[in-house]
DRENDREN-772183 format. One record per residue (C-alpha): residue in three letters; x, y, z. Coordinates in Angstrom, 2 decimals, decimal comma. Example, Ala and Ser with C-alpha at 12.3 -4.5 7.8 and 13.67 -1.06 7.14 Angstrom:
# DRENDREN-772183
<atom ALA <12,30 -4,50 7,80>> <atom SER <13,67 -1,06 7,14>> 
This chain:
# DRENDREN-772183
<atom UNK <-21,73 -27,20 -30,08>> <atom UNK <-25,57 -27,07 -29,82>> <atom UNK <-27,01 -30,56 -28,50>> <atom UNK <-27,74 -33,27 -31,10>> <atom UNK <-29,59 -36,55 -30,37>> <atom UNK <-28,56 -39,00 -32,76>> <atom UNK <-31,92 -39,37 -34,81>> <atom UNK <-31,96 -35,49 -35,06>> <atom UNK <-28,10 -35,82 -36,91>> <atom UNK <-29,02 -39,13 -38,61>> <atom UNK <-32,16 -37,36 -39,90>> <atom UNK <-30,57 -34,50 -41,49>> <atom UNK <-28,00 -36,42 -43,06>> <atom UNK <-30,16 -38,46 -44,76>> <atom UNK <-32,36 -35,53 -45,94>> <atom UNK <-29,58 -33,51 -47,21>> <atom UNK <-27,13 -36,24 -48,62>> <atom UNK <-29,28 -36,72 -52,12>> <atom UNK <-28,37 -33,07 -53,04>> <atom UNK <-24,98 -32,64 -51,23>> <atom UNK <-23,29 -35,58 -51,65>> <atom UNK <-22,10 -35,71 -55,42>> <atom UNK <-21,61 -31,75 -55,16>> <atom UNK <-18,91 -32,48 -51,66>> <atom UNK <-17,17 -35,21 -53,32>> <atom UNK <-16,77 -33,88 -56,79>> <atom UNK <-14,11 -31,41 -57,54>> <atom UNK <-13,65 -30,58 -53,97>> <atom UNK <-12,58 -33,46 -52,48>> <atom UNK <-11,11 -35,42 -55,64>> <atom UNK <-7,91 -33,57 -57,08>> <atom UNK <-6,60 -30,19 -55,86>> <atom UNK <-9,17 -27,71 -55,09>> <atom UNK <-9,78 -24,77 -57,17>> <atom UNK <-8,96 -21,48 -55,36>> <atom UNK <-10,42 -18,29 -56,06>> <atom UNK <-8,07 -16,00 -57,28>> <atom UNK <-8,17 -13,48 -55,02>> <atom UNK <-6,87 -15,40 -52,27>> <atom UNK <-3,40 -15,47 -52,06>> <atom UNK <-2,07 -19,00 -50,34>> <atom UNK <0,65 -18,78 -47,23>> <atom UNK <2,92 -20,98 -45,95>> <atom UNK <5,79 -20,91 -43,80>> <atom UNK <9,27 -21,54 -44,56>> <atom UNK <11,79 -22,87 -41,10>> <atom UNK <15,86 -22,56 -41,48>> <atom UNK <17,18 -24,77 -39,48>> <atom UNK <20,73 -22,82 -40,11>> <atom UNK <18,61 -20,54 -37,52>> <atom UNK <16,37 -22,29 -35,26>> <atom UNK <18,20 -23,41 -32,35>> <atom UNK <15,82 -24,75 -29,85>> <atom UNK <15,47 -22,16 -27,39>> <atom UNK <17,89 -23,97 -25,04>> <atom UNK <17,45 -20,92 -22,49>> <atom UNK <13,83 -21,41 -21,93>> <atom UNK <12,17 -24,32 -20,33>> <atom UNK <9,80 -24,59 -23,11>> <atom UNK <10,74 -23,13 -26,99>> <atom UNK <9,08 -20,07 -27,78>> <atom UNK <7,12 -21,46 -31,07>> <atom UNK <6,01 -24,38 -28,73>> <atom UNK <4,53 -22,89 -25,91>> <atom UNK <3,05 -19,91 -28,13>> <atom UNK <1,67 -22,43 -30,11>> <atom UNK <-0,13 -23,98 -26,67>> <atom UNK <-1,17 -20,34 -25,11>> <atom UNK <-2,76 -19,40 -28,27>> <atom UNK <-4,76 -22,78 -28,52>> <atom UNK <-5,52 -23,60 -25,22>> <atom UNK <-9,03 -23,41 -25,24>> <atom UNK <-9,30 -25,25 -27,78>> <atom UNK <-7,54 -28,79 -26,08>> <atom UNK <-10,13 -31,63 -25,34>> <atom UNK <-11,39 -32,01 -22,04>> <atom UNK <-12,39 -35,97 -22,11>> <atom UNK <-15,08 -37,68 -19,83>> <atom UNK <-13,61 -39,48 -16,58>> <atom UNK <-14,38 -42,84 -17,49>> <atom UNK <-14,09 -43,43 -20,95>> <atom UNK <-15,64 -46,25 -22,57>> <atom UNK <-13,90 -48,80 -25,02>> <atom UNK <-15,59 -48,53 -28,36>> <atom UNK <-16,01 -51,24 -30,41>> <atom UNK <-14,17 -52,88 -33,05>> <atom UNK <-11,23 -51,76 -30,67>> <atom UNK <-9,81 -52,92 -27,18>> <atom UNK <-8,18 -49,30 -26,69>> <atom UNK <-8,88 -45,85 -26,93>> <atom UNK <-5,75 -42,87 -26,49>> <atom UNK <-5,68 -41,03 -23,73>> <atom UNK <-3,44 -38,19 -23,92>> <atom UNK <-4,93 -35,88 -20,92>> <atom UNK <-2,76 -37,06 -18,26>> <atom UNK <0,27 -35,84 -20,59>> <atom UNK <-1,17 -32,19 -20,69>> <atom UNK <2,14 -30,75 -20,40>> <atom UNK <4,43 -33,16 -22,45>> <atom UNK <5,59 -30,83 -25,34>> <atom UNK <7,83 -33,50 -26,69>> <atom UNK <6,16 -35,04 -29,24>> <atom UNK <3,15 -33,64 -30,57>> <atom UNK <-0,21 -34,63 -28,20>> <atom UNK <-3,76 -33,19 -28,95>> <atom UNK <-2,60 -30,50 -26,22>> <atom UNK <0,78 -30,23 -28,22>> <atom UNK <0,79 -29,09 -31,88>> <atom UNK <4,34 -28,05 -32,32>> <atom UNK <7,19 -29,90 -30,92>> <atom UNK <10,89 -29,23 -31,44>> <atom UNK <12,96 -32,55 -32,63>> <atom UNK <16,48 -31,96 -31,74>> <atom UNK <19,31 -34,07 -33,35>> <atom UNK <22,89 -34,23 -34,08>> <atom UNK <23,60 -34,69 -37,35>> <atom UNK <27,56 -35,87 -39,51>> <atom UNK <27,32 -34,24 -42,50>> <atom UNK <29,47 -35,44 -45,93>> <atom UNK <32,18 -33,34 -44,89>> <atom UNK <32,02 -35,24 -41,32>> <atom UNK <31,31 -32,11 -39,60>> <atom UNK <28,68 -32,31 -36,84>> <atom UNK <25,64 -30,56 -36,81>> <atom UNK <23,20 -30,10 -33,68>> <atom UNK <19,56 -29,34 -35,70>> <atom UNK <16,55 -28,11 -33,74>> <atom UNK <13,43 -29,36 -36,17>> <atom UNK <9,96 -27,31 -35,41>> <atom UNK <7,45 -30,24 -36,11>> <atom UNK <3,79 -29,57 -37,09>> <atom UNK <1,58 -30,12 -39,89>> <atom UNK <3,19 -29,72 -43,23>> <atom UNK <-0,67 -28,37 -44,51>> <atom UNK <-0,19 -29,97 -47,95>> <atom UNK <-1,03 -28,71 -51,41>> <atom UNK <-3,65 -31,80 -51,62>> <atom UNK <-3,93 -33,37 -48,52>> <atom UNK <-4,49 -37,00 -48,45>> <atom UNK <-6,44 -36,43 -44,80>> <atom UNK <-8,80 -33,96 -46,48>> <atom UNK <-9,62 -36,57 -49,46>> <atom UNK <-10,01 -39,54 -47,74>> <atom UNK <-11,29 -38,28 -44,30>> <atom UNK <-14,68 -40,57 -44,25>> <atom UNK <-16,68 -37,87 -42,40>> <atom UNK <-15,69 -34,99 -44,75>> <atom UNK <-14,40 -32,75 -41,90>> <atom UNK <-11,05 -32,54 -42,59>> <atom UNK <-10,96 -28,90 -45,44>> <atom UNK <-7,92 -27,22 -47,41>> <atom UNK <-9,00 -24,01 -46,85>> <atom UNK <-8,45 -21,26 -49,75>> <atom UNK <-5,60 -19,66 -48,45>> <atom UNK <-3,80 -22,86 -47,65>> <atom UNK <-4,38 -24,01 -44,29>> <atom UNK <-5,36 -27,83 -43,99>> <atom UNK <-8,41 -27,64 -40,64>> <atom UNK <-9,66 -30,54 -38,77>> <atom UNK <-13,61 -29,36 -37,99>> <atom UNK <-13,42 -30,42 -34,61>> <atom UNK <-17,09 -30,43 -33,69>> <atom UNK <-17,98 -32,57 -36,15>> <atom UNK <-15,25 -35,00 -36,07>> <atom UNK <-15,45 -38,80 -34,79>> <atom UNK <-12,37 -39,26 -34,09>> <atom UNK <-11,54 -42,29 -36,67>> <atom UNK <-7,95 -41,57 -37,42>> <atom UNK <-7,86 -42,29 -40,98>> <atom UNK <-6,48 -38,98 -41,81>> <atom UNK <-3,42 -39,87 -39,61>> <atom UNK <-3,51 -42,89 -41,20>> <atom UNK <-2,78 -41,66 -44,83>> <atom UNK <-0,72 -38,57 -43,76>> <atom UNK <2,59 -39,12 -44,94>> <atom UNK <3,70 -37,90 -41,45>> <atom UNK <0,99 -39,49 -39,08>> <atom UNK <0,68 -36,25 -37,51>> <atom UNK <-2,90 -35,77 -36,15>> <atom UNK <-3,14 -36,99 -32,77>> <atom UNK <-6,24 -38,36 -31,12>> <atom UNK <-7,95 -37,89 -28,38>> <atom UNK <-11,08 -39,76 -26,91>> <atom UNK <-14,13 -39,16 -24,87>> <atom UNK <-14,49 -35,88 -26,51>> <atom UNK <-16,17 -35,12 -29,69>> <atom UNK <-19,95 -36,21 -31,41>> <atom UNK <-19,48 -40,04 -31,37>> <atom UNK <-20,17 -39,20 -27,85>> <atom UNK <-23,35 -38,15 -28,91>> <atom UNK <-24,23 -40,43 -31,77>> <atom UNK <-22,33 -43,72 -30,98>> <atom UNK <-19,82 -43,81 -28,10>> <atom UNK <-19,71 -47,88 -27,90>> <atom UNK <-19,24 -48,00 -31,78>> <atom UNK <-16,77 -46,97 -34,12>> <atom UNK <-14,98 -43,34 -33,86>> <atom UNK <-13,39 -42,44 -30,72>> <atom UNK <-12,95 -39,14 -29,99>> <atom UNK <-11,69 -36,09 -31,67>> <atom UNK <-8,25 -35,34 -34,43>> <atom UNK <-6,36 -32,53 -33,37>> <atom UNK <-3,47 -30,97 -35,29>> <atom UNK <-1,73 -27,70 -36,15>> <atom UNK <-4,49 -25,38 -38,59>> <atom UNK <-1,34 -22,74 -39,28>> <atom UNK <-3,34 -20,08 -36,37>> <atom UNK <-6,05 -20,35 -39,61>> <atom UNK <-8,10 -17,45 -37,14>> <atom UNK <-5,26 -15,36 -37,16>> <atom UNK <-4,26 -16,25 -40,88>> <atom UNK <-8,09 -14,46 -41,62>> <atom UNK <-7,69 -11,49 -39,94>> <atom UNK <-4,58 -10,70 -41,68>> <atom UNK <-2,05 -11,71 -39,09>> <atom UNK <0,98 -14,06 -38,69>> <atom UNK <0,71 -17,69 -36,30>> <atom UNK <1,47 -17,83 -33,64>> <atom UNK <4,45 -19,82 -33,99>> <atom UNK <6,22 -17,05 -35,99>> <atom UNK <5,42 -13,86 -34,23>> <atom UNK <7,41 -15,85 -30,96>> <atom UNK <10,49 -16,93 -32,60>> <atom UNK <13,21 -14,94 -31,23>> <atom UNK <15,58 -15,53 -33,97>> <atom UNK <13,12 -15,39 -36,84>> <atom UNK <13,96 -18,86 -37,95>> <atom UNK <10,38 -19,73 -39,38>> <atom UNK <9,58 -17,19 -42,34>> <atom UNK <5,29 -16,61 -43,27>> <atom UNK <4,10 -14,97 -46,08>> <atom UNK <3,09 -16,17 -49,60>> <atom UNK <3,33 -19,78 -50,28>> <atom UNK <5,36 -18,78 -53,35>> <atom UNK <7,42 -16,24 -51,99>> <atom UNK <8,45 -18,88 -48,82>> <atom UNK <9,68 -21,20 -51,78>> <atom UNK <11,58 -19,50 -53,34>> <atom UNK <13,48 -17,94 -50,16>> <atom UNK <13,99 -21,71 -49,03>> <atom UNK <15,44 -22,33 -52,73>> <atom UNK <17,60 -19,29 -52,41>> <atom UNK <19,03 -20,04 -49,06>> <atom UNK <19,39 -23,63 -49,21>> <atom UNK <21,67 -22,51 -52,36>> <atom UNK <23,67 -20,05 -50,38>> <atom UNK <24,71 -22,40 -47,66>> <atom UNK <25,00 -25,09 -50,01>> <atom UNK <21,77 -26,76 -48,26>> <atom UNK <18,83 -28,82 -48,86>> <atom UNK <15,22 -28,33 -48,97>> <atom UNK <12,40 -30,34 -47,58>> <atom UNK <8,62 -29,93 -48,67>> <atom UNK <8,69 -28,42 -51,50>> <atom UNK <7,78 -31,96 -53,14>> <atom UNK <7,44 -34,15 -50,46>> <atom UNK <3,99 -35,62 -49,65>> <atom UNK <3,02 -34,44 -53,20>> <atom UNK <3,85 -30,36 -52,45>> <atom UNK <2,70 -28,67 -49,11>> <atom UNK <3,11 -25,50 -47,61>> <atom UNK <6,09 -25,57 -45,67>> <atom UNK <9,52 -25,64 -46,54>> <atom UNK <12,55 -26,54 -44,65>> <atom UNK <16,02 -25,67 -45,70>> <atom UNK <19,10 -28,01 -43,87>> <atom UNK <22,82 -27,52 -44,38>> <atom UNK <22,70 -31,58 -44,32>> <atom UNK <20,46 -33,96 -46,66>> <atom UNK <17,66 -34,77 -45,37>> <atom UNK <18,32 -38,52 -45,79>> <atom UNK <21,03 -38,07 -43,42>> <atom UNK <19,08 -36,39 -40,78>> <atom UNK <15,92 -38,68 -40,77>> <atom UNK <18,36 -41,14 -40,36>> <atom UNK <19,41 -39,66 -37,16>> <atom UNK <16,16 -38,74 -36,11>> <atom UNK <15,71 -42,89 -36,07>> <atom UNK <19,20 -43,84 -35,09>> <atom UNK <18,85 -41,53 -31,91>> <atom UNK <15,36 -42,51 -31,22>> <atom UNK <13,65 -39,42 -31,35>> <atom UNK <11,58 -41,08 -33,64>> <atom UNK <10,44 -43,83 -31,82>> <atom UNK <7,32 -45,23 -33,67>> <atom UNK <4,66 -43,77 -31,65>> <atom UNK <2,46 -41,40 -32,44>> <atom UNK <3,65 -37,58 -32,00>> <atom UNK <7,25 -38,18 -33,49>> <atom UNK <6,97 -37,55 -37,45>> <atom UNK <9,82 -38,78 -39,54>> <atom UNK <11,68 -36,65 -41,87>> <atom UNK <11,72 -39,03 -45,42>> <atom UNK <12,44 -37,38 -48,29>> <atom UNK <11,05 -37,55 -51,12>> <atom UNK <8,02 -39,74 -49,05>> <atom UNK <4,55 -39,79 -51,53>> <atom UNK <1,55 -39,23 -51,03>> <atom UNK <-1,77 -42,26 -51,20>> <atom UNK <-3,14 -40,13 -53,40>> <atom UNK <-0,62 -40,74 -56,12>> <atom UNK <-1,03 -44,36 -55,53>> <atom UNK <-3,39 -46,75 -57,05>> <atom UNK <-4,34 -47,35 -53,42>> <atom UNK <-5,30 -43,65 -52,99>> <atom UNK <-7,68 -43,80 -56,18>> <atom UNK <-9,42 -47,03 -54,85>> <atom UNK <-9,72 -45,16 -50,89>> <atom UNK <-11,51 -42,14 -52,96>> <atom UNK <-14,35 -44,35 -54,42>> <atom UNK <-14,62 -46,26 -51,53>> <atom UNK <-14,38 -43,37 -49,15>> <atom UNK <-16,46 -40,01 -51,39>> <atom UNK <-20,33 -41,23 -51,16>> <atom UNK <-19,53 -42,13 -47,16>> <atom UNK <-17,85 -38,47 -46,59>> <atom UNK <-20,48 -36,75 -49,03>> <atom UNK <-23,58 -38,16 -46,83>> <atom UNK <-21,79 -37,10 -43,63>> <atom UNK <-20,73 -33,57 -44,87>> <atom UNK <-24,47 -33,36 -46,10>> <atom UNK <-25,56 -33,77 -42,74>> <atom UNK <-22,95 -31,47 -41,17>> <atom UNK <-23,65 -28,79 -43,47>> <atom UNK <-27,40 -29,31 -42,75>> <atom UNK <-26,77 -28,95 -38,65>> <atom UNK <-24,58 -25,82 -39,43>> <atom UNK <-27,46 -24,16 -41,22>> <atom UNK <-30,35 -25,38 -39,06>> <atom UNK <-27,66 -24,31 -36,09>> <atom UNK <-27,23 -20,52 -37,68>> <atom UNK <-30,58 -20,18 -38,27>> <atom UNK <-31,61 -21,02 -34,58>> <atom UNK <-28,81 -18,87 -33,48>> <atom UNK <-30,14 -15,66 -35,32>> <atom UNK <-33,74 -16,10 -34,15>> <atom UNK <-32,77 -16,32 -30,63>> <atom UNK <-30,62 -13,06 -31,40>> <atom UNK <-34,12 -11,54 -33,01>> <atom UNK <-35,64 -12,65 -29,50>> <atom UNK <-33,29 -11,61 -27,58>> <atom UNK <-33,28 -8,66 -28,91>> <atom UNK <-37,25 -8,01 -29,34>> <atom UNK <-37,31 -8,82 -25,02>> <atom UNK <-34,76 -6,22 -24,49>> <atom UNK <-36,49 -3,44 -26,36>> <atom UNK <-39,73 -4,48 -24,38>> <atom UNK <-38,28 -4,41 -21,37>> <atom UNK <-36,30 -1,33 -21,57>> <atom UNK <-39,97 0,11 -22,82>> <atom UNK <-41,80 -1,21 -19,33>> <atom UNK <-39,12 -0,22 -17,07>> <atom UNK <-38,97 3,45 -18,80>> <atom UNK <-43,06 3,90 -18,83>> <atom UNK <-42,78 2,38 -15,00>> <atom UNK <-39,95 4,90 -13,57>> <atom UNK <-42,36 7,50 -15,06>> <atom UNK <-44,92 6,15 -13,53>> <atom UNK <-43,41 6,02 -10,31>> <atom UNK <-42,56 9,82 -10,35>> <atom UNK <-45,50 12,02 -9,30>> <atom UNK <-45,47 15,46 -11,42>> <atom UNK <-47,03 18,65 -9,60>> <atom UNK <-47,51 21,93 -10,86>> <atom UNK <-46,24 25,01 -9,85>> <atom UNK <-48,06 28,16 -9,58>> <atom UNK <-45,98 29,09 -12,55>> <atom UNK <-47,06 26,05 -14,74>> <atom UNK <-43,26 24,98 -14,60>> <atom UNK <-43,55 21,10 -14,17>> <atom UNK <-41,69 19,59 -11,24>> <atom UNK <-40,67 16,20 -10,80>> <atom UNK <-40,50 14,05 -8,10>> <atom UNK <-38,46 11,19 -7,31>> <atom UNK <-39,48 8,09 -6,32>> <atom UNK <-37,73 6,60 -2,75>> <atom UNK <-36,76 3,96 -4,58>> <atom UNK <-32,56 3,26 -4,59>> <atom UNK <-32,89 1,66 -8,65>> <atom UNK <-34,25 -0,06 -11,05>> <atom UNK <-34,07 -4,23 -11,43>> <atom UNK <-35,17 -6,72 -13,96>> <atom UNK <-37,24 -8,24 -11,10>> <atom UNK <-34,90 -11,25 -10,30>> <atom UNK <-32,22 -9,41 -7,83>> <atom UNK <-30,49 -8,32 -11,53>> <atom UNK <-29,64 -5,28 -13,34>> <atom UNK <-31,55 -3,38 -15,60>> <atom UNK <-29,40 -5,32 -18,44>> <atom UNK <-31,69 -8,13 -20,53>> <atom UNK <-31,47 -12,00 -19,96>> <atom UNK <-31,60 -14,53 -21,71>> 
């Protein structure tokens, strides 16, 4: 991201917030966005009849595809990183770079693996791909107080990581807890690194890149037994629907956290398996281990959520102003340096061609034919040791 003092950012904000900041936290942020109708909204749906772990590979396939795909992408923290006030911590998760246990902000996908009675007292073994459930009106997008947390139109719920300060409300209110943080990264570096914020939110965005281009995440083209399903949101439904009544099964987020984009279909209830998931400690009240609750609400249905929207829209409106003002400023800078780039490149190209013509001496011939010369020289440069391509 370019570089930002903090009166530059603060300066913007301010400037931009009297016109943005009604418009951000209007329809946008309060209620479910409106989504053009052109774009048709994905999700995924997992069998868990299906998935089984990958218990021949060291790491599951949806896991580590998940981690080569976003790689460059994972935070790379300062060495010493400074306790921010009101807190006495800050999370670390760098020296855990290769735990894919639980999710991490270098882990978006984890596989929860339990063993499960169901009412017939048969025993199942489930293998439970864990990751954002990118709901239908996110809670973390609503009530995220810097306004970089976005449902995007096709579905996808994206955590603008450049802009984000790392304050952890949106894990907070997720129904899940599932964005992880990670500090010493991120613009409170720039703008307040002894106050409140502390570092960057990282979570699953569906492959939202790939999702654009018209391709499948990551996580799906590597399953090996096609246990998680992508396609329209709609479509994934009602296959989850339709198998869960084949196998005499159960279905999870289809109304869970108020709707979301995922869908999981279990040949045991759900009850019964979060149950497990707690009994067996996989979920063990840290961070990185989501429950499985059904039925679970979202704070947005609660008189709580309506009272965090008030509180939280004219804060996240002034911030987004200022982000959206940074973005422009940032584009516009961007495609003048292009224009200059490009403008020294033609001139150059022009110098070098009028000196090589220079440097070749033209005689004529008795027979007017014009001869030419080469110089001794073994090439052309840009005068620095370079090639003949432009700088910047």
């Amino acid at each position: 991201m370019e570089e930002l003092s903090r009166r530059a950012f603060l300066k913007r904000t301010t400037g931009a917030a009297t016109f943005s900041a009604c418009t951000i936290t209007g329809a946008t942020k309060l209620g479910h966005a409106s989504e053009p109708d052109s774009v048709t909204q994905v999700g995924t749906f997992i069998d868990l009849t299906v998935c089984d772990g990958c218990p021949d590979k060291d790491t599951p396939a949806c896991v580590l595809a998940c981690r080569e795909k976003n790689q460059h992408r994972f935070p790379e923290p300062e060495e010493s990183i400074r306790v921010y006030w009101p807190r006495e911590h800050y999370e670390d998760w760098s020296e855990q770079r290769e735990n894919t246990g639980r999710l991490t902000p270098y882990n978006w996908t984890t596989i929860q693996k339990v063993k499960v009675t169901d009412d017939r007292n048969r025993e199942h073994e489930l293998s439970i791909p864990r990751r954002c459930m990118h709901c239908d009106n996110p809670a973390c997008a609503n009530l995220c107080p810097f306004g970089v947390n976005n449902k995007m139109p096709e579905g996808p719920v994206v955590i603008d990581t450049d802009y984000c300060m790392g304050g952890a409300k949106c894990r907070s209110v997720c129904p899940w807890g599932i964005p992880m943080r990670q500090a010493g990264v991120g613009l409170y570096m720039k703008l307040a690194p002894k106050l409140a914020g502390g570092g960057v939110m990282y979570k699953c965005d569906m492959c939202y890149d790939l999702i654009q281009e018209g391709k499948k995440p990551a996580c799906v083209e590597a399953c090996p037994r096609g246990a998680i399903k992508y396609g329209d949101k709609e479509a994934m439904r009602t296959q989850a629907k339709q198998r869960a009544e084949e196998i005499g099964g159960y279905v999870y987020g289809d109304k869970e956290g108020g709707g979301t984009s995922t869908f999981y279909v279990s040949p045991v209830s759900f009850d019964k398996v979060n149950e497990a998931l707690q009994e067996q400690n996989v979920v063990d009240g840290r961070p990185g281990q989501p429950h499985m609750a059904p039925g679970i609400e979202s704070i947005l249905e609660t008189s709580e959520g309506y009272a965090l929207s008030a509180l939280i829209a004219p804060v996240a409106g002034t911030f987004a102003a200022g982000v959206l003002a940074h973005k422009s400023l940032r584009a516009k800078r961007n495609h003048e340096k292009k224009k200059q780039i490009d403008a020294e490149a033609k001139e150059y190209h022009g110098s070098d061609e009028t000196e090589n013509n220079d440097e070749r001496g033209v005689s004529e011939e008795q027979d007017g034919t014009a001869v030419y010369r080469e110089s001794n020289g073994s090439g052309t440069t840009n005068g620095k040791g370079g090639t003949d391509e432009p700088q910047e």
